[in-house]
N, C-alpha and C positions, 0 to 999 in steps of 0.2 A: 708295765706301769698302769695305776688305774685309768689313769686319765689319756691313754694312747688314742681312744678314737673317741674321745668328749665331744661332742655338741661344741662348734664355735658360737653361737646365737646370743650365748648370755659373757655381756663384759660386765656386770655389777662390778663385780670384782677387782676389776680397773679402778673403778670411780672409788673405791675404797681405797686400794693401798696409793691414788695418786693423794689425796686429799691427808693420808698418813703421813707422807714424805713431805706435804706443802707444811702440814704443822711441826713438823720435829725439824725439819729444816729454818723455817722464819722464827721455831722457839730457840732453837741453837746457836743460830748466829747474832739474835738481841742476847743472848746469856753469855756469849763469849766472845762479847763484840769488846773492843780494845783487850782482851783476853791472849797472854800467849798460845793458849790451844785452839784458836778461831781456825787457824789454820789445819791442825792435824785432825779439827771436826769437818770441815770442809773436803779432808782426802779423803778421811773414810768413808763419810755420809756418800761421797759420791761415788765410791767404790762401790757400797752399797746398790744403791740406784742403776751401776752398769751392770753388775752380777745380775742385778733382779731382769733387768732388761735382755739380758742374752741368756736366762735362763729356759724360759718358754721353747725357745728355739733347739736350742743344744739338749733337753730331757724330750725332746720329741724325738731327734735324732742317735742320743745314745746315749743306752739303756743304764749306763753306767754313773753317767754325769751327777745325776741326782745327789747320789751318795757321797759324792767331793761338791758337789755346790753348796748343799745344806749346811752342813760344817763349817766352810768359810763365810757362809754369810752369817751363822749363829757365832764366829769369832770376831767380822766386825761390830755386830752389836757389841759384843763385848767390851770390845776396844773404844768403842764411843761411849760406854757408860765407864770408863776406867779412865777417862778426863776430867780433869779438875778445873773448875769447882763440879762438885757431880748435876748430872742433868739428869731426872729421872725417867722425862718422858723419851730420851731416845727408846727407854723398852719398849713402846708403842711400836714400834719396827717391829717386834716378835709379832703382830697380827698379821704384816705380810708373810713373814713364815710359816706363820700357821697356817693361814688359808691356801699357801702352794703346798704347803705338806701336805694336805688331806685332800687335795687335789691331784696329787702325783703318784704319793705311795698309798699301799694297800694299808686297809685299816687298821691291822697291825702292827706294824712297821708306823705308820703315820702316831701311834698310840705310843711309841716308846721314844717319837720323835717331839711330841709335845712335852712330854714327861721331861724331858731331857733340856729342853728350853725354858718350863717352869723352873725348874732347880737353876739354872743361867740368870732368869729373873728376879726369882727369889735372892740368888748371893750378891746380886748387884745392887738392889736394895736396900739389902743387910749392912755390905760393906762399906754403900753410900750415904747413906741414913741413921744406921744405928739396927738394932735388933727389935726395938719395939715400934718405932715408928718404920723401919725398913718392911719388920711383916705386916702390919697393917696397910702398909698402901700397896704391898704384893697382891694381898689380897683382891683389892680394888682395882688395880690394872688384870690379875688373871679376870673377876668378874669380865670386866668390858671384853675383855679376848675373846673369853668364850662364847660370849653374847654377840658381838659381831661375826664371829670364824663361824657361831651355829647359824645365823641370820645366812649369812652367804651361804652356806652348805645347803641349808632346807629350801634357798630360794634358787641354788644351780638345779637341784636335784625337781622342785616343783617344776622348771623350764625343761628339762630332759624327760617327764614325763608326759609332757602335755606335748615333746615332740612327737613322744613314742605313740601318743594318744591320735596326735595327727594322722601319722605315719600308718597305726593301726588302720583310722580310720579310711584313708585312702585304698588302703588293700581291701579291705572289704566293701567297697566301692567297685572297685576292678572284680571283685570275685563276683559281685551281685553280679555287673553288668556282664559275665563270662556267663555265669547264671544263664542269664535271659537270652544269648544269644545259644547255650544249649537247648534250653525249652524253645526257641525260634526252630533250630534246625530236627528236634527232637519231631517236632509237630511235620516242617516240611514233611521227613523223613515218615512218620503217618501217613500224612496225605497220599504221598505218592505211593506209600503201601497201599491203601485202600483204594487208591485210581487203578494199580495192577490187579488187584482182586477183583474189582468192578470190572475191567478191561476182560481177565481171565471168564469170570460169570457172565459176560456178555456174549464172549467167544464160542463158550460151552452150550450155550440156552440156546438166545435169539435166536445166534448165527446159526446154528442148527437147525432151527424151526423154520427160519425164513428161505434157506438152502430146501427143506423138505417144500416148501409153500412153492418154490419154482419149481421143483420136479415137479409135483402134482398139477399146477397149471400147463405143465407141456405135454405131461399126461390127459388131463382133458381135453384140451388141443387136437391131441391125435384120436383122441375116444368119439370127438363130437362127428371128425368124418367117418372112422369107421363103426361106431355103438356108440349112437348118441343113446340109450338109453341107460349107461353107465356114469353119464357125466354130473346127474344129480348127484350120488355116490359120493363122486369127487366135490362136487362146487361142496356139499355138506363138511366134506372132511377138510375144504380150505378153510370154512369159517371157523372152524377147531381151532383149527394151528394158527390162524391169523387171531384168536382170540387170546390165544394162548399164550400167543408172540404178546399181544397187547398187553397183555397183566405181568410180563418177565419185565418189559420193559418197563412198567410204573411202579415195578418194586423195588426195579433199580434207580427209579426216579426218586423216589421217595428215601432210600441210601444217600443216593446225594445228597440231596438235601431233605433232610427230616421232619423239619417244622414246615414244608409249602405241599398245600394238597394237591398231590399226584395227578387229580382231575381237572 
C-alpha cells in the first residue's frame, strides 16, 4: 500500500473529513427531521463514520482490507443518497473517500477508484434530480472534490517533503561533522608521522654526531697525557662536529616549527 510507512505529522486531513461528517450529518437530520428515514439516515451515516474510524487501523494491518472497506463504504453512500426525500449533499462523503483512496492505493488502482465513485455520484444525482439539473450539480460537487482531495494531496505531499528535507538535512550534518573528525584524526595521524621522521632524522644525524663528539673528547683526554701535541687536532675536529651537530639541530628546529627563527 502506498501509504504503509507515511509520515504521521500531517492530520489536515482529519480537520477535513471531521467538518464533512459535522455538515452532512446537522444537514441530514434538519432534512429528515420528523421524516420516516431520520432513522435509517442515522444507521447508515453512522456506519459510515465507524468504518471510517477502524479503517486506518485494519489497512495498516491487512494488506487486503482496503479492497473490501472501499466498496462498503462507497455502498453506504449509496444507500444514504437512495433516501427519500433525496439529499444531495450526503455525496459530499465521496471527499472522504477520496482522500483515503489516494492515500492508500497506488495511483493506479486509486485512478480507477475515483472513476468508479464519479460514475456512483453522477447516478445518484441523475436519479435524484433529474438528468439536467442531476449533471449540472455533478459537476459542481466533482469540482469541490477534486479541489479539496488536490489541496490535501499537494499539502500531505509538500509536509513529507520538507520531512525528507529535514531528514536530508540532518544526515549531512552528521556526515559534515564525521567529515571534520576525519580531517582531526587525518592531521593527528601527520603529526605523529613527522614527529617519527623528526625522531628517525634526529637518531641518524645529531645522535651520531654527538656519540662521535664523546669519542673524540675521550680521545683528547688520553692524547693531552700522552701527545699533547695532537690534541689541537682534535679540540679542531670537536668544533666541526659540534658545529655540525648545531645546524642538524636548527634544521630540525625550523621543521618543527616553520614560521619561528631557528636563532
Amino acid at each position: 500500500m502506498a501509504e504503509a510507512n507515511e509520515s504521521r505529522s500531517y492530520r489536515g486531513d482529519l480537520l477535513i473529513e471531521l467538518l464533512v461528517l459535522i455538515v452532512v450529518a446537522v444537514r441530514g437530520i434538519t432534512h429528515f427531521w420528523e421524516q420516516p428515514n431520520l432513522l435509517p439516515f442515522v444507521i447508515l451515516l453512522g456506519s459510515f463514520v465507524l468504518l471510517h474510524l477502524v479503517e486506518r487501523n485494519f489497512s495498516d494491518r491487512l494488506g487486503w482490507y482496503p479492497s473490501l472497506h472501499f466498496p462498503m463504504h462507497a455502498g453506504l453512500v449509496w444507500g444514504l443518497s437512495s433516501l427519500r426525500p433525496f439529499l444531495d449533499i450526503v455525496n459530499f462523503l465521496f471527499i472522504i473517500l477520496c482522500m483515503r483512496t489516494v492515500h492508500v492505493f497506488s495511483r493506479r488502482i486509486a485512478i480507477a477508484w475515483l472513476a468508479v465513485y464519479t460514475l456512483i455520484l453522477v447516478t445518484n444525482m441523475v436519479v435524484g434530480l433529474g438528468w439536467v439539473e442531476g449533471v449540472v450539480l455533478s459537476l459542481s460537487y466533482l469540482a469541490g472534490i477534486f479541489f479539496v482531495v488536490s489541496y490535501d494531496v499537494l499539502y500531505r505531499q509538500s509536509q513529507l517533503d520538507q520531512a525528507k528535507s529535514q531528514a536530508m538535512l540532518i544526515e549531512l550534518q552528521r556526515a559534515h561533522q564525521e567529515l571534520q573528525e576525519y580531517a582531526a584524526q587525518g592531521e593527528e595521524l601527520a603529526a605523529a608521522r613527522e614527529r617519527n621522521r623528526l625522531a628517525l632524522q634526529l637518531h641518524d644525524s645529531v645522535s651520531q654526531v654527538i656519540f662521535s663528539i664523546t669519542l673524540t673528547t675521550q680521545s683528547a683526554r688520553l692524547l693531552l697525557e700522552r701527545d699533547p701535541g695532537q690534541v689541537p687536532v682534535l679540540i679542531d675536529r670537536l668544533q666541526e662536529m659540534t658545529t655540525s651537530a648545531l645546524g642538524q639541530l636548527r634544521s630540525l628546529i625550523a621543521q618543527l616549527h616553520p614560521h619561528r627563527n631557528p636563532d
